[in-house]
C-alpha positions in Angstrom: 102.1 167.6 19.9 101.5 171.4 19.4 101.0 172.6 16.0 103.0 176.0 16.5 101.3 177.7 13.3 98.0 176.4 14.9 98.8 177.8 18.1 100.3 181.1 16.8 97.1 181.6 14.8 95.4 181.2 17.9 97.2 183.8 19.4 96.7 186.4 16.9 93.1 185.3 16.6 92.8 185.8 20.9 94.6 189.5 20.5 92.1 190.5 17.8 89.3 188.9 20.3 90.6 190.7 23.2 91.5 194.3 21.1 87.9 194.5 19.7 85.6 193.5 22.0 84.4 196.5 24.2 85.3 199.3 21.4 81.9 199.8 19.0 84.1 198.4 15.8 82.7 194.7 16.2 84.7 191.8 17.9 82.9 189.2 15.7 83.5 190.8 12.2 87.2 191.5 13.3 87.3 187.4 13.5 85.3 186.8 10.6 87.4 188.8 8.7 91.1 187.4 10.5 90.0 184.1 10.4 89.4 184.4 6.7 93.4 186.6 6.1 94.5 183.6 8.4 92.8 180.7 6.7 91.5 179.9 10.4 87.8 178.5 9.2 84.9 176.0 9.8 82.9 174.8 12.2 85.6 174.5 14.5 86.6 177.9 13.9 83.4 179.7 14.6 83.4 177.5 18.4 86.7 179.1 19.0 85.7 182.2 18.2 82.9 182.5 20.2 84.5 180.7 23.1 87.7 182.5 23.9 84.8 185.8 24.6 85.6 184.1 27.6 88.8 185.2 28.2 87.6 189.0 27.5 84.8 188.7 30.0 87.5 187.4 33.0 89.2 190.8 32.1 86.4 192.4 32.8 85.6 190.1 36.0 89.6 191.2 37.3 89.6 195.0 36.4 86.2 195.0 38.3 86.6 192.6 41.0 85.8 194.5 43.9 82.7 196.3 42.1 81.4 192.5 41.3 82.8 190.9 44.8 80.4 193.6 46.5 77.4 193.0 44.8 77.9 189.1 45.0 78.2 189.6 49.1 75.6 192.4 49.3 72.8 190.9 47.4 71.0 189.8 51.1 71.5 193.0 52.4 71.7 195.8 50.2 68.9 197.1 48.0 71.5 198.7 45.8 73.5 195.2 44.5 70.3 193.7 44.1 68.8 196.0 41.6 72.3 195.8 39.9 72.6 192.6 39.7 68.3 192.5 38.8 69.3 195.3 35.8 72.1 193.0 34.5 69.5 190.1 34.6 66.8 192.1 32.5 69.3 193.5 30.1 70.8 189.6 29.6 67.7 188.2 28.6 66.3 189.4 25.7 69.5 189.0 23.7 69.6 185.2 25.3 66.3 184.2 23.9 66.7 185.7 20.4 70.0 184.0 20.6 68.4 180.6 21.7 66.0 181.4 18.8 67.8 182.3 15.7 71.2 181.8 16.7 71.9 179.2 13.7 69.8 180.8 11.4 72.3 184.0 11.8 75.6 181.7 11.3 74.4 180.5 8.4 73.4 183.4 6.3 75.2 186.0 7.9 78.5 184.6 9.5 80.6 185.8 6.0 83.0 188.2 5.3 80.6 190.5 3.1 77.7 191.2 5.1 80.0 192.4 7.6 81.3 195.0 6.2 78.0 196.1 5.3 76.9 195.5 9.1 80.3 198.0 9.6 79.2 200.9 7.3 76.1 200.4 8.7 76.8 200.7 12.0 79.4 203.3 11.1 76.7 205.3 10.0 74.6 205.2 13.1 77.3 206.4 15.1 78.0 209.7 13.7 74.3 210.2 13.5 74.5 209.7 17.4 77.5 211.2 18.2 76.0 214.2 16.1 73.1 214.2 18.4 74.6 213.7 21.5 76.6 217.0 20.9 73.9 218.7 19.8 71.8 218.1 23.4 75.4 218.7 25.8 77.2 221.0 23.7 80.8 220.3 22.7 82.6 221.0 26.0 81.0 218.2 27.6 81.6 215.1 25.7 81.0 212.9 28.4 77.3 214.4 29.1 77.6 213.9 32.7 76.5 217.5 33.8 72.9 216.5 32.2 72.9 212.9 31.5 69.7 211.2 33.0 71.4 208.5 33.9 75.3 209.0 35.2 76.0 205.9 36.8 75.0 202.1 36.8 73.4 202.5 40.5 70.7 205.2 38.4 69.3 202.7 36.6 65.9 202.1 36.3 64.7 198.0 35.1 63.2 200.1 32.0 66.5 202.0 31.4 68.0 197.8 31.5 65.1 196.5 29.2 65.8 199.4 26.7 69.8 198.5 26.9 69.2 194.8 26.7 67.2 195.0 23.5 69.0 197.3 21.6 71.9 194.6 22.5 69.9 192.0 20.3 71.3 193.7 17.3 74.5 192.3 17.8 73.2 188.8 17.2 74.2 190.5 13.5 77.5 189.6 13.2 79.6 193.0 12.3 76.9 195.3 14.4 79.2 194.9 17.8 77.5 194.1 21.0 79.8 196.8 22.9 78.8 199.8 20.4 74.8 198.3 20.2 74.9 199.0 24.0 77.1 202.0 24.1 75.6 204.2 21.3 71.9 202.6 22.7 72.6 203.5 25.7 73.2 207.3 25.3 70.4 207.2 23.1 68.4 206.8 26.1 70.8 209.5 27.8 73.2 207.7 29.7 76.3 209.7 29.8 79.4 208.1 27.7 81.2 206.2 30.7 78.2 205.2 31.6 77.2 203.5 29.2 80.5 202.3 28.6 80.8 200.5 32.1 77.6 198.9 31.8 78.5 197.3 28.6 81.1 195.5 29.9 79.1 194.8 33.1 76.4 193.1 30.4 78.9 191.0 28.4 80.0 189.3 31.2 76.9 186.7 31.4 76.0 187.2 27.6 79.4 186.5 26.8 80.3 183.7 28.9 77.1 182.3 28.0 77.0 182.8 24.7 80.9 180.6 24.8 79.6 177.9 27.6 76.5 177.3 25.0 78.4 177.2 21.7 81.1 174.6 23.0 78.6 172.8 24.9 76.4 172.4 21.4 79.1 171.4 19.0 81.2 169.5 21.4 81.3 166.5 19.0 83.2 168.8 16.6 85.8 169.2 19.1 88.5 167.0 20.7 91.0 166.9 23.7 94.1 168.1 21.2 92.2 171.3 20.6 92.3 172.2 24.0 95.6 173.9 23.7 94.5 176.1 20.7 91.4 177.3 22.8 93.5 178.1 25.9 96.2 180.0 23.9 93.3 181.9 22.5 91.8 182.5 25.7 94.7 183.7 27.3 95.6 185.8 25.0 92.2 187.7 24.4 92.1 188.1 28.5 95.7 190.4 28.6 94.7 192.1 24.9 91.1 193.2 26.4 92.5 193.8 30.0 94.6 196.2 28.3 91.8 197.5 26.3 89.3 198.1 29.1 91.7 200.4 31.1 92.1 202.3 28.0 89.0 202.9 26.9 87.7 203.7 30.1 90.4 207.2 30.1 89.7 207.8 26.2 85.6 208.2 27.0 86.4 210.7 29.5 87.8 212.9 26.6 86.8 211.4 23.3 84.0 210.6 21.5 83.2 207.3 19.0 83.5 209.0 16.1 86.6 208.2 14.8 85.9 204.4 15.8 82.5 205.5 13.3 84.8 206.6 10.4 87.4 203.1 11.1 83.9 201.0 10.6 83.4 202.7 7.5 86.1 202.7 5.8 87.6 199.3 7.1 84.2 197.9 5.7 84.0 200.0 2.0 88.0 198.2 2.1 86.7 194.6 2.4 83.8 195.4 -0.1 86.4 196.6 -2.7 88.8 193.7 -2.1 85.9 190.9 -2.6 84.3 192.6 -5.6 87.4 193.1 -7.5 89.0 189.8 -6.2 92.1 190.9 -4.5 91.5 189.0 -1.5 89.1 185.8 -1.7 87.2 186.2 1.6 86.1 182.9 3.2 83.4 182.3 5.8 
């Protein structure tokens, strides 16, 4: 029988999933930090949470279908899927061997409620620096940088300008650092323009992602059984519409807008869950 606390918990954990994941404010820390509010921890917990990513990647997979359809049918033919689909493969791998690597070292020491928020200010931090930057070289009537981006769209790639993207990804193995603003901000360090950079990101979660979820449940699949499947697929479910939602926002809002008040959120949502542990007023738990 369906625990309905259980399953609304999963629910609430799936929208924060699918709300978080492709804006630079951390999809990881976000669940860290719910689970803990919700009492939604252990072992069991930290599968779920990397396994309904899933559901955010298939939102991605839907909103662009015939983009991915395309390069799946062209890859004999055409010269330009296969050095997309050759990009996304470069850019995958160096966060899937540091993953392999230190993954459990990382859940150990750094899957807890405090040294996210310090990965937030952090990472808060780097933004505006960027954002500050990336004004400076385009000027403040072209947010988006396309008029002198190097790199405008995903077919402009280069395998270096994928390497460079794929490493600076690996920082998101720090829970609190999000993969989606690693990429993004990396990325137009590199000078991709802002949509740019955007689009690949979610292009790059798909197989790091999925992956990333396949792995985990694969790995600890003694720790789970059959009655948990309805917890994941409420979760799942729920992150796919949330992040569907999500991606066709954020997509308009980058045409217009830059990070920075996603830099000033980081900040101050992480100086807020330093205050609340030091002085006690909410007992985070891991």
């Amino acid at each position: 029988m369906l625990d309905w606390t259980l399953a609304l918990k999963a629910a609430l954990m799936g929208i924060v999933e699918g709300l978080t994941e492709f804006l630079p404010i951390s999809s990881t820390g976000h669940l860290i930090l719910a689970g803990s509010l919700l009492n939604f921890t252990g072992e069991t917990a930290k599968v779920f949470e990397i396994a309904i990513q899933t559901g955010a990647m298939l939102a991605v997979i839907w909103e662009y279908r015939q983009r991915l359809a395309a390069t799946v049918t062209g890859l004999a033919t055409e010269p330009a899927a296969r050095r997309f689909a050759l990009n996304l493969l470069v850019a995958f791998m160096p966060a899937a061997v540091l993953g392999l690597l230190f993954g459990k070292i990382v859940k150990e020491h750094l899957f807890h409620p405090v040294p996210v928020a310090l990965a937030f200010i952090v990472g808060g931090l780097i933004i505006l620096w960027v954002e500050r930057r990336h004004r400076t070289q385009f000027g403040e009537r072209d947010l988006e940088g396309t008029r002198r981006a190097r790199v405008e769209t995903v077919d402009q790639m280069s395998r270096l300008d994928a390497l460079k993207v794929g490493l600076v990804q690996c920082l998101a193995l720090i829970p609190g650092t999000s993969r989606s603003g690693a990429t993004i901000i990396g990325a137009m360090m590199f000078g991709f323009s802002r949509k740019c950079a955007t689009e690949f990101s979610f292009f790059l979660g798909i197989p790091t992602l999925m992956g990333a979820g396949a792995y985990s449940v694969w790995k600890q699949r003694d720790l789970l059984q059959w009655s948990d499947l309805p917890m994941f697929a409420i979760g799942t479910v729920f992150a796919f519409f949330s992040a569907w939602l999500c991606i066709r926002w954020l997509i308009r809002y980058v045409s217009t807008h830059d990070f920075t008040v996603f830099a000033w959120y980081r900040i101050i949502f992480g100086l807020v869950v330093l205050l609340t542990a030091y002085t006690g007023w909410v007992e985070w738990k891991a």
